[in-house]
C-alpha positions as CSV (number, residue, x, y, z in Angstrom):
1,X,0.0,0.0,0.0
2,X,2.7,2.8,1.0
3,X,4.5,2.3,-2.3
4,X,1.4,3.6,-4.0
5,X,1.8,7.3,-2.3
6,X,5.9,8.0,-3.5
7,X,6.0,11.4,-1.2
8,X,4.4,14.6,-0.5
9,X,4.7,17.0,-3.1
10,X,5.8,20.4,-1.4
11,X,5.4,23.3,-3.7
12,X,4.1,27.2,-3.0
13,X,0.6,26.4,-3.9
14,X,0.2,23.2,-1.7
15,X,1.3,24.5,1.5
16,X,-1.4,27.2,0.8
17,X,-3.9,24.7,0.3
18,X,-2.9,22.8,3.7
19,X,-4.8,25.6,5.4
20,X,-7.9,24.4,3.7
21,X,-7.3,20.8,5.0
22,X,-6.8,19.6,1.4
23,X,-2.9,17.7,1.0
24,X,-1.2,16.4,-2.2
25,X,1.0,13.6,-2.6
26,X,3.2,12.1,-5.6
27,X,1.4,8.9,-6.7
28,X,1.7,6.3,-9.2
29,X,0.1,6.7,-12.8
30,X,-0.7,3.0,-11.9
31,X,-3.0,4.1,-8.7
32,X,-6.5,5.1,-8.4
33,X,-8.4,6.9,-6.1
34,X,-9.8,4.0,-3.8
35,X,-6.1,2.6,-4.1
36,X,-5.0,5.8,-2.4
37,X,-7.6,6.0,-0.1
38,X,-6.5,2.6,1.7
39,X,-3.0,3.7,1.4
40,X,-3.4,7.3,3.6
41,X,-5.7,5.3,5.7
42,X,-2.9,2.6,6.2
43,X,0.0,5.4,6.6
44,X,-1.8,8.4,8.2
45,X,-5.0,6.5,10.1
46,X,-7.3,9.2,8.5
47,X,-9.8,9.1,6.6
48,X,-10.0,10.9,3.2
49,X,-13.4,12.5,2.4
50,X,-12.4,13.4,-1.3
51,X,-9.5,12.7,-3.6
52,X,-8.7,14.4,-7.3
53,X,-6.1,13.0,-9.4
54,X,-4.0,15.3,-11.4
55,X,-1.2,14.6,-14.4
56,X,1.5,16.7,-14.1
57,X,3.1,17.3,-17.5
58,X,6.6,17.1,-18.5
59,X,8.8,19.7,-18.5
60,X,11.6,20.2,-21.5
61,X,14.8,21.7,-19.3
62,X,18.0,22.9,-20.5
63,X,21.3,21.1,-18.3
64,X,24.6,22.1,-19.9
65,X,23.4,23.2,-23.0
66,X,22.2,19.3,-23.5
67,X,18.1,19.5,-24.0
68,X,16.1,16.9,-21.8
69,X,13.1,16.0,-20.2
70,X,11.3,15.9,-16.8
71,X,9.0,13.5,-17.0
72,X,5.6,14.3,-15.3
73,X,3.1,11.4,-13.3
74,X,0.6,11.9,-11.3
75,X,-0.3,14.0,-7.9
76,X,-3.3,13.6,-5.6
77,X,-5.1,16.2,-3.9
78,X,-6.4,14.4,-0.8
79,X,-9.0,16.2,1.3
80,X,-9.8,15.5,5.0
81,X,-12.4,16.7,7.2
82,X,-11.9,19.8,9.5
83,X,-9.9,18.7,12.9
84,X,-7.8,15.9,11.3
85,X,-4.5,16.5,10.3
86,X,-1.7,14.6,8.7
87,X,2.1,15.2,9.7
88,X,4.6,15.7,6.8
């Protein structure tokens, strides 16, 4: 189940949305939303009341004048109920 969440994704715009009890996570493109469901359950003991699944596209970067790619996935914006909290 854990290796269904790959981490908390920590960017401007989701700490801003923590103070609306809504969290996102990294998951796999494999994973779907009861999936994650039972895996915050199983990591956090809360209870999600909603989940939304995002792709996040890939980015074309620039490193040492070589072109490449960032490749995107998937994030999930997990929202609790008021009072419970999860610890990052």
């Amino acid at each position: 189940m854990s290796n269904i969440i790959k981490n908390p994704r920590v960017t401007e715009k989701a700490s801003k949305m923590l103070e609306q009890n809504v969290y996102t996570f990294d998951v796999l493109p494999s994973a779907n939303k009861t999936e994650i469901k039972k895996a915050i359950l199983a990591l956090y003991k809360v209870k999600p009341t909603k989940i939304n699944l995002l792709k996040v596209a890939d980015k074309h970067i620039l490193v040492r004048g070589k072109s490449g790619v960032k490749t995107g996935g998937w994030k999930a914006l997990v929202y609790l109920k008021k009072g419970d909290k999860i610890e990052i």
